[in-house]
Steps between C-alpha positions, in 0.01 A plus 500: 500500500178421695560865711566674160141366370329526841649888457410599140148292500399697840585834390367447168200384661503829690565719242174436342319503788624824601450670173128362461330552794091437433345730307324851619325671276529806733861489440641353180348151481703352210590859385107557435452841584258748473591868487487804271593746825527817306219441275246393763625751809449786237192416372422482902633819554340718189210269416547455144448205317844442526374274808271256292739473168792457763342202632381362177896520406630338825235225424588426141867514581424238741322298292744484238745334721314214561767307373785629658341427822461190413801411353712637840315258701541185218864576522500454840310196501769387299761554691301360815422158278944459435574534872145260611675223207862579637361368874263219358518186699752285401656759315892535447526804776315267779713227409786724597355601824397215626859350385635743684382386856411804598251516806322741375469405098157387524384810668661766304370315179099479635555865595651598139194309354211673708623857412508401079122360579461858679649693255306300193121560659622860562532486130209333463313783738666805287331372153158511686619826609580622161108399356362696825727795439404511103117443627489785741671730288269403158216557782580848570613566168159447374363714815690757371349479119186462615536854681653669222217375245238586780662871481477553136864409495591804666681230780421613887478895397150576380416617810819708542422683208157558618685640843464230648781436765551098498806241629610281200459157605824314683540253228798349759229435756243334217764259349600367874123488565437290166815279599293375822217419311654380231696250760202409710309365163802285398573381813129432504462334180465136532606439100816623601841285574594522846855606543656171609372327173617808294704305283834721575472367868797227567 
């Protein structure tokens, strides 16, 4: 019985950990992405407007699912919270270990307990993610406004149709640039809770 346990907790355990791995915004981070390829690399290529509305799309998409990004890592933290009350001190499954005799009981439980306090400031670290992600992008979204209004809202082409040859902007570049920033001014802000007392950390 204690093997079967030891078995199905550690590979449970695992499971999560493998299929959350910290967030990246550059990759998926929590499924937030941030594309609109075709819109954006064609407005790149012909230097239309298409580049500026593309963005503004990509951004309000992103926006919008607020929520869901949210919600994917709450459902997580729940399942991180089960296995972290499952291996609580004193708890039925350390009773069996320890009853158990085995050598190594004590070990294999402190090791099961570190990752679920790993794996619940990760969560912690991928909401404060999430506001930087939603920051940067509301940051170049309004970039991108501001350009269009400046333009008569003729987006980033005025000057093409004046003959003017000119590169849209690389609206993937801006929103990774606004991600640092936004980053560096949470990370610097003293009102805000550092990750170990984020109140989903273990």
């Amino acid at each position: 019985l204690c093997e079967k346990i030891r078995t199905k907790k550690s590979r449970s355990i695992q499971s999560i950990s493998t299929r959350y791995q910290p967030l990246n915004i550059s990759t998926t981070k929590a499924k937030i992405v941030w594309t609109q390829p075709d819109t954006m690399a064609r407005g790149r290529r012909n230097n239309t407007r298409g580049a500026g509305d593309g963005a503004l799309l990509a951004a309000n998409r992103a926006i919008d699912k607020e929520d869901e990004y949210r919600r994917g890592v709450s459902k997580l933290q729940a399942r991180t919270t089960v296995l972290a009350e499952l291996l609580t001190s004193g708890g039925d499954i350390e009773n069996v270990f320890l009853q158990s005799g085995g050598g190594d009981a004590e070990n294999f439980l402190l090791e099961c307990r570190n990752r679920v306090k790993a794996l619940a400031e990760g969560n912690a670290k991928r909401m404060y993610e999430i506001d930087y992600f939603l920051e940067a992008v509301k940051e170049v979204k309004s970039e991108v406004e501001t350009r269009q209004y400046e333009n008569g809202g003729g987006g980033d082409n005025n000057e093409e149709e004046l003959g003017i040859q000119k590169s849209a902007p690389n609206y993937e570049a801006s929103i990774h640039e606004a991600l640092v920033r936004a980053r560096e001014r949470g990370e610097a802000d003293e009102s805000r809770v550092p990750v170990e007392k984020h109140n989903f950390v273990i």
